[in-house]
C-alpha positions as a Markdown table, in Angstrom:
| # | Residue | x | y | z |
|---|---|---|---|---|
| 1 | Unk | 0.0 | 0.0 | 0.0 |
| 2 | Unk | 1.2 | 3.2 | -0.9 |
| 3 | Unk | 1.0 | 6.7 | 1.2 |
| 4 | Unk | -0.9 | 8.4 | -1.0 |
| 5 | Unk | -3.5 | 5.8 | -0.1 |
| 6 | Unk | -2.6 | 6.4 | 3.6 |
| 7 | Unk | -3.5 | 10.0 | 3.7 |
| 8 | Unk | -7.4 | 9.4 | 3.8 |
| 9 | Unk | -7.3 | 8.2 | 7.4 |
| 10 | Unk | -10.6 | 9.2 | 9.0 |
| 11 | Unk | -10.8 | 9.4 | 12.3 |
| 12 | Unk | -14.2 | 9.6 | 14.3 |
| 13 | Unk | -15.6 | 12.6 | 15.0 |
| 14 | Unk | -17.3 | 14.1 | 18.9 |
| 15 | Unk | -19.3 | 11.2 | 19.8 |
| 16 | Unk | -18.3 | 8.3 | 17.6 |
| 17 | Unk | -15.3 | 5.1 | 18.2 |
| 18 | Unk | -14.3 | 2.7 | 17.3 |
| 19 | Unk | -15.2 | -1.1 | 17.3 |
| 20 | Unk | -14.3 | -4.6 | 16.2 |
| 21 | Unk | -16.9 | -6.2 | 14.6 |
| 22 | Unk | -17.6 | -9.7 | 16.4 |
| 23 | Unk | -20.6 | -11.4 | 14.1 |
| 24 | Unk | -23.1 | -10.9 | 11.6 |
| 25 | Unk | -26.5 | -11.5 | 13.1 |
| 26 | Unk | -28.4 | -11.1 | 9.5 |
| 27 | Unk | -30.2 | -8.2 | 7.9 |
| 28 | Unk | -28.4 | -5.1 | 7.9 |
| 29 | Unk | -27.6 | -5.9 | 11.7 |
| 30 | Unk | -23.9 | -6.8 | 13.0 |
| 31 | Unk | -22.6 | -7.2 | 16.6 |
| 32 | Unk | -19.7 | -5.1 | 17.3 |
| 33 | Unk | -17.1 | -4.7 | 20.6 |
| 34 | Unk | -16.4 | -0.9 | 20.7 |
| 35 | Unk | -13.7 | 0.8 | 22.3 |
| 36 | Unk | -15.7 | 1.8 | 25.4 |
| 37 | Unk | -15.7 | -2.1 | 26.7 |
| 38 | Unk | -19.7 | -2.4 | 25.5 |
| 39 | Unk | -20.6 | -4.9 | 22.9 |
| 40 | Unk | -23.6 | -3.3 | 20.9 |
| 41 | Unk | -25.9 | -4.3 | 18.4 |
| 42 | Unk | -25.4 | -2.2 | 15.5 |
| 43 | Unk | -26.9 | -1.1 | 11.7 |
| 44 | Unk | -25.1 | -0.9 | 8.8 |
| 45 | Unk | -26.4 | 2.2 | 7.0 |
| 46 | Unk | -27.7 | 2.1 | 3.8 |
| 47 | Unk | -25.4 | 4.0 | 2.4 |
| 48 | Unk | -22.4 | 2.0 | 3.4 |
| 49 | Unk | -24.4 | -1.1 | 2.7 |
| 50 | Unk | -24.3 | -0.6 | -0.8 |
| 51 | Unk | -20.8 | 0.6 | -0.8 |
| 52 | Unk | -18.6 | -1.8 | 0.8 |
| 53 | Unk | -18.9 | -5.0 | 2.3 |
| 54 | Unk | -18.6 | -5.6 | 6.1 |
| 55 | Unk | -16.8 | -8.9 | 7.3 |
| 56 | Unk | -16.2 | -9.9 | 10.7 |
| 57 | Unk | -13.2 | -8.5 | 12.5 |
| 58 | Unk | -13.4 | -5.6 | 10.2 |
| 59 | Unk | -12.5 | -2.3 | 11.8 |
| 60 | Unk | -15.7 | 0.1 | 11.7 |
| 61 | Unk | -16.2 | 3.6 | 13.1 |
| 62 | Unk | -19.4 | 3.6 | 14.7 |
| 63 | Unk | -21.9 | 6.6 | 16.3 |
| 64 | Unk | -24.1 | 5.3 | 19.3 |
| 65 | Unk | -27.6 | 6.3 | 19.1 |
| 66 | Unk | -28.7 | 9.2 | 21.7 |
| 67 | Unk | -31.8 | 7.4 | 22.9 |
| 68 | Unk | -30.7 | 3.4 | 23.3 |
| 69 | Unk | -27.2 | 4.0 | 24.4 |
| 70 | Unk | -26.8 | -0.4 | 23.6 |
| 71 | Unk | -27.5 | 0.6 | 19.8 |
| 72 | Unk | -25.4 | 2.0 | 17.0 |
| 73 | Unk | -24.7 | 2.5 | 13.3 |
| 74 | Unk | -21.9 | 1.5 | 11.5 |
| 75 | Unk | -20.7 | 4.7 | 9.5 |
| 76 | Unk | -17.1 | 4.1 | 8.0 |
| 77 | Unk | -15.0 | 0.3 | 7.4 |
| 78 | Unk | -11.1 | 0.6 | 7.4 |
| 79 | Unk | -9.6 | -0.8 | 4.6 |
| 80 | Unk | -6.9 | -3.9 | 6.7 |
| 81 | Unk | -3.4 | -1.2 | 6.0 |
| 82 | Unk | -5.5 | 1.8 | 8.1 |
| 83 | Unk | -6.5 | -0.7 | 10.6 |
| 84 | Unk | -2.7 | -1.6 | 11.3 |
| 85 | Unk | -1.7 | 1.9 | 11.1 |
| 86 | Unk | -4.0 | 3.2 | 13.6 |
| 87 | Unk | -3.3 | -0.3 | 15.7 |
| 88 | Unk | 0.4 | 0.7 | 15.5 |
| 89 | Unk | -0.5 | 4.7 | 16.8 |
| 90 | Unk | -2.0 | 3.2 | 19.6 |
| 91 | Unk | -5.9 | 4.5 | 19.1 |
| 92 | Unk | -7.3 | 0.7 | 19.6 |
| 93 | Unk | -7.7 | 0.0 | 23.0 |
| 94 | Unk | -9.5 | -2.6 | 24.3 |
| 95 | Unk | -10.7 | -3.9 | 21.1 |
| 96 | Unk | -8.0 | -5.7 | 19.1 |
| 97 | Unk | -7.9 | -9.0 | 17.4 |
């Protein structure tokens, strides 16, 4: 992987982590260990759904909902070479492999 490909590292914003997605329950529906300790179930939004497949152990950004604090959608996947960098910078805590 190049570092031009490198540079697009998103990082989650006020309010979102990160998580380690644990199994596919079905639907649009994954279970995923974030960053806080909590395992949530969480949605894959539509528009990600049709963008880019999501596979257990994937890396995802996600943002918990306001009102069911268990609940969350998924909002960004790391491509494997941004998930070792950030692994290597020290942001996954609590949540690796």
């Amino acid at each position: 992987m190049n570092e031009a490909a490198l540079k697009e590292l998103v990082m989650p914003y006020e309010g979102e982590m990160f998580g380690r997605v644990i199994k596919l329950v079905g639907g649009d529906n994954v279970i995923v260990k974030c960053n806080d300790s909590k395992v949530r179930t969480c949605r894959i939004r539509g528009k990600i759904k049709r963008r880019m497949w999501i596979r257990e152990n994937d890396l995802v950004i996600l943002a918990p909902w306001d009102f069911q604090s268990d609940k969350a959608d998924i909002i960004w996947r790391y491509i494997a070479a941004h998930a070792d960098k950030l692994e290597q910078e020290g942001h996954l805590k609590g949540i690796n492999k």
